[in-house]
C-alpha positions as a LaTeX table, in Angstrom:
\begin{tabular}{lrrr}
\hline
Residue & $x$ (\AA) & $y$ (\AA) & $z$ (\AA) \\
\hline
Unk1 & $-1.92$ & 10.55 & $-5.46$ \\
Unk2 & $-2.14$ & 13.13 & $-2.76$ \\
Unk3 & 0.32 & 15.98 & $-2.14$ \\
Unk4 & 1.84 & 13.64 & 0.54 \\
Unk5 & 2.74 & 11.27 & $-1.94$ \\
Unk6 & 3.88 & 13.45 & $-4.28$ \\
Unk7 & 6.03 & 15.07 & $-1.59$ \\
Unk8 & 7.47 & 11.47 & $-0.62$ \\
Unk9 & 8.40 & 10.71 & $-3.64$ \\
Unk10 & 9.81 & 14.46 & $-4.50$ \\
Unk11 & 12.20 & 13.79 & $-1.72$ \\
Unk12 & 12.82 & 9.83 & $-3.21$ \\
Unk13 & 13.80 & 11.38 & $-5.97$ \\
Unk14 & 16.24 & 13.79 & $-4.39$ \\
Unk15 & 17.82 & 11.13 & $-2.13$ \\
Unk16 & 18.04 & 8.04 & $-4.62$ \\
Unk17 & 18.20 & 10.03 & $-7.88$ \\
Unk18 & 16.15 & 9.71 & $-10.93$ \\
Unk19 & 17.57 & 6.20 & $-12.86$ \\
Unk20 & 16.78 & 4.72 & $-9.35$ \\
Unk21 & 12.64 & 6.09 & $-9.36$ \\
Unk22 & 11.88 & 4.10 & $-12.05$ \\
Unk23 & 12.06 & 1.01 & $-10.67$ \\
Unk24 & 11.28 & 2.09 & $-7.02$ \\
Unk25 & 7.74 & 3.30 & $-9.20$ \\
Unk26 & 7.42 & 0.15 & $-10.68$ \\
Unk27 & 7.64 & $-2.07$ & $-7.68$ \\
Unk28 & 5.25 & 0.38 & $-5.78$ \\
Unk29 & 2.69 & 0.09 & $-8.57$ \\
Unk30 & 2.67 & $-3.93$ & $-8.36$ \\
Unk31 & 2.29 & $-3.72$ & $-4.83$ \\
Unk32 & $-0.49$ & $-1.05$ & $-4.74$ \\
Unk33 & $-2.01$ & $-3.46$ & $-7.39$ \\
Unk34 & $-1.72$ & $-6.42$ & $-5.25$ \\
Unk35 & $-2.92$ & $-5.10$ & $-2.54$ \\
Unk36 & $-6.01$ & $-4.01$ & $-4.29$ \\
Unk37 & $-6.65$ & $-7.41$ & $-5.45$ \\
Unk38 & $-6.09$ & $-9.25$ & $-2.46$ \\
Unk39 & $-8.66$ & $-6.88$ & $-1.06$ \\
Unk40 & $-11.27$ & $-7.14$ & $-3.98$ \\
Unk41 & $-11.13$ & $-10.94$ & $-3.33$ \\
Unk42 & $-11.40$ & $-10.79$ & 0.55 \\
Unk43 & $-14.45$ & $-8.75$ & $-0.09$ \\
Unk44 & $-15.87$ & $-11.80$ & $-2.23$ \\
Unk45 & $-14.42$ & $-14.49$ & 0.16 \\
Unk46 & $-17.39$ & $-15.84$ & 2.58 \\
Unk47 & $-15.11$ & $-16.00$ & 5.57 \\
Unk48 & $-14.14$ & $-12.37$ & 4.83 \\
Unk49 & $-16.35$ & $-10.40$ & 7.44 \\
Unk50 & $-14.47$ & $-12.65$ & 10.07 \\
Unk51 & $-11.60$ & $-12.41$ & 8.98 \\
Unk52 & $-11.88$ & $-8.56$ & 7.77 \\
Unk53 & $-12.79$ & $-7.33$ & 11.03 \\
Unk54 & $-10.03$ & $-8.89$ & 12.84 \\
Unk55 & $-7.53$ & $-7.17$ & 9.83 \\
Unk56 & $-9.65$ & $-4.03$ & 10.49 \\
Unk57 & $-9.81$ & $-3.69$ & 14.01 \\
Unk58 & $-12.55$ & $-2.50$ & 16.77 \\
Unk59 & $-13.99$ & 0.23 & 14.55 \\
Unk60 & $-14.99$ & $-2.13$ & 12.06 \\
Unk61 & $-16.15$ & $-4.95$ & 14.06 \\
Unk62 & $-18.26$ & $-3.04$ & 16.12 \\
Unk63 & $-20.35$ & $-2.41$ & 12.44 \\
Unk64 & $-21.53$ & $-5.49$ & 13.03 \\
Unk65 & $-18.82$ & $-7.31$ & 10.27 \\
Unk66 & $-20.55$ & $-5.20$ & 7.29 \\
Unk67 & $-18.77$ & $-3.30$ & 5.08 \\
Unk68 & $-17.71$ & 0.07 & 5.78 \\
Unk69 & $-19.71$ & 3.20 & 4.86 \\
Unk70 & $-16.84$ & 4.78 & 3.68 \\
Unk71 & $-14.06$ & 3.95 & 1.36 \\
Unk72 & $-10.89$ & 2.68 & 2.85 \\
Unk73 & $-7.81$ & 4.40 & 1.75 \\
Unk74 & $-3.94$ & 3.58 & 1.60 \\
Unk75 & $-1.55$ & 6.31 & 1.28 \\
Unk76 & 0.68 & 5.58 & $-2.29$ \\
Unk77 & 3.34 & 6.91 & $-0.04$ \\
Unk78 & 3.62 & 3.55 & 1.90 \\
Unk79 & 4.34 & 1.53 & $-0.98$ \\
Unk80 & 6.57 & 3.51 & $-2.42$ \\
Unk81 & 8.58 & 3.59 & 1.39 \\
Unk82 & 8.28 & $-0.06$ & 0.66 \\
Unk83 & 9.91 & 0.09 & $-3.00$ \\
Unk84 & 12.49 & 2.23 & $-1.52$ \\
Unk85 & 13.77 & $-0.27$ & 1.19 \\
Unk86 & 13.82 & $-3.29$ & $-1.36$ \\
Unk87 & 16.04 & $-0.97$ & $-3.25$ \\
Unk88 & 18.31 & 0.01 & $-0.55$ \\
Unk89 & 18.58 & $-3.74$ & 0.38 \\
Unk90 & 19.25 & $-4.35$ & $-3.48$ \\
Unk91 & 21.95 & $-1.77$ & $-4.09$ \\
Unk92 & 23.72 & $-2.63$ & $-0.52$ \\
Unk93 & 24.09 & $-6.36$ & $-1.59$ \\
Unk94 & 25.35 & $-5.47$ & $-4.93$ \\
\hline
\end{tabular}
């Protein structure tokens, strides 16, 4: 994690409170983790330069479909914006 991240989720934290991180951690770890292997598969799929580089946009298309030269990265701080909006759904409905 970057200081963004940690940032985000310094100020999840504050706003949700600490029995509520746990889980909000959780669910942002299996969803990093899926994301990661639904990635590590398309990179082993043959129809994956096709279909990568209309995921990936121009930049990556315009590489002539090959892989990147350098690594692609997601911010931790979007899953765990994701975590926290399954949990405010959650906790409204209950």
């Amino acid at each position: 994690m970057g200081a963004g991240d940690v940032k985000f989720a310094g100020a999840l934290g504050l706003w949700f409170g600490l029995t509520a991180m746990a889980p909000i951690w959780i669910v942002a770890s299996l969803l990093a983790g899926a994301h990661s292997a639904l990635w590590h598969l398309l990179q082993r799929w043959p129809f994956s330069p096709w279909l990568i580089s209309i995921l990936a946009g121009p930049t990556f298309a315009a590489n002539g479909g090959a892989a990147p030269r350098r690594a692609r990265f997601v911010p931790y701080a979007a899953y765990l914006a994701l975590a926290a909006a399954a949990w405010m759904a959650w906790e409204r409905q209950s």
